[in-house]
C-alpha positions in Angstrom: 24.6 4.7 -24.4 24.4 1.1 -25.2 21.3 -0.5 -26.6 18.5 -1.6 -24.1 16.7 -5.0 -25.6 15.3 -5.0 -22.0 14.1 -2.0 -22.7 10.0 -1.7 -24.3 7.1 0.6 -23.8 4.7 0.7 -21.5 1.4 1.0 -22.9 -0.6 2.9 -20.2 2.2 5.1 -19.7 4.5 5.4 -22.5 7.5 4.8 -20.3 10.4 2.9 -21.0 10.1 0.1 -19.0 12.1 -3.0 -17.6 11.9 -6.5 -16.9 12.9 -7.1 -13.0 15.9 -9.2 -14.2 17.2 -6.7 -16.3 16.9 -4.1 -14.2 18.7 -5.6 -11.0 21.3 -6.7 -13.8 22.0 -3.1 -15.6 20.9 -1.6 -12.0 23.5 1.5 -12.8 22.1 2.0 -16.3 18.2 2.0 -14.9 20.0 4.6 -12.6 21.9 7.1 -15.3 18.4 6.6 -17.8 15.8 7.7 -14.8 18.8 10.7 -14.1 19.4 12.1 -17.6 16.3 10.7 -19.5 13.3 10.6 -16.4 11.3 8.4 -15.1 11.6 4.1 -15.7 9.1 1.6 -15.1 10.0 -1.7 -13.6 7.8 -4.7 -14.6 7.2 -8.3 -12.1 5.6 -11.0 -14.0 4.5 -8.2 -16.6 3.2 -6.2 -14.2 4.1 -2.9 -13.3 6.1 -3.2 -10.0 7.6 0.4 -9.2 8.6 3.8 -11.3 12.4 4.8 -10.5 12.8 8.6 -10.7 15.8 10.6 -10.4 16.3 12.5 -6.8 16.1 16.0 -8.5 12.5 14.4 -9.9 11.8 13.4 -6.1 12.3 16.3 -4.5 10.7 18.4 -7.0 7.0 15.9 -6.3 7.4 15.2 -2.8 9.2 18.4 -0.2 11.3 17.5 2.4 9.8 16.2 5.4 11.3 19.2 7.3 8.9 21.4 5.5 6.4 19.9 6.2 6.5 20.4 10.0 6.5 17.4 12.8 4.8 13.8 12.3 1.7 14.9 14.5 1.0 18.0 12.9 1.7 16.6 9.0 -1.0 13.9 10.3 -2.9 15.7 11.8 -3.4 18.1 8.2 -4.5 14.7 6.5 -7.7 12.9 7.3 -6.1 10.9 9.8 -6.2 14.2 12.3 -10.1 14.0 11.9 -9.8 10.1 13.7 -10.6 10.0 17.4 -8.0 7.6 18.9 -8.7 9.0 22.7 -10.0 5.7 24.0 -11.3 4.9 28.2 -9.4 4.5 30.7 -8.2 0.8 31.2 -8.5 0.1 35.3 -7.1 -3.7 34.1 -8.5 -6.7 35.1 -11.6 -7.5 38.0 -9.3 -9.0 40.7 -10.4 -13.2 41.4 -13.4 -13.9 43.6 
């Protein structure tokens, strides 16, 4: 594997990390290192922007949305089921005078 200069850690999280440039540039090596080696961080103006994970590292974190039943019922699990969103009838606008 060739040498990353791009390539520093990331204090918080101790992950190798990349400069925005670098990583749209060597965008299949940022792919093969999150695969084979886990997850990469991806800095913005020093910033951390996003963490790239491999698909194995995905699936493991997050289950398929199939599992997890229809989009109504998955919201309706989370706090957003406990939201009223019934609302009144609308009869539309008072006609002129």
């Amino acid at each position: 594997m060739a040498k990353r200069t791009s390539k520093q850690t990331a204090p918080a999280r101790r992950l190798p990390a990349w400069k925005l440039e670098d990583a749209k540039a060597r965008f299949s090596e940022l792919v093969r290192c999150a695969q084979n080696h886990g997850p990469q961080l991806v800095t913005r103006r020093g910033e951390t922007a996003v963490v790239v994970i491999g698909a194995e590292d995905f699936d493991r974190l997050v289950p398929p949305l199939a599992a997890k039943g229809a989009l109504v019922e998955f919201l309706q699990r989370t706090q957003l089921g406990e939201i009223d969103v019934e609302r009144a009838i609308d009869r539309g606008r008072e006609p002129p005078a």
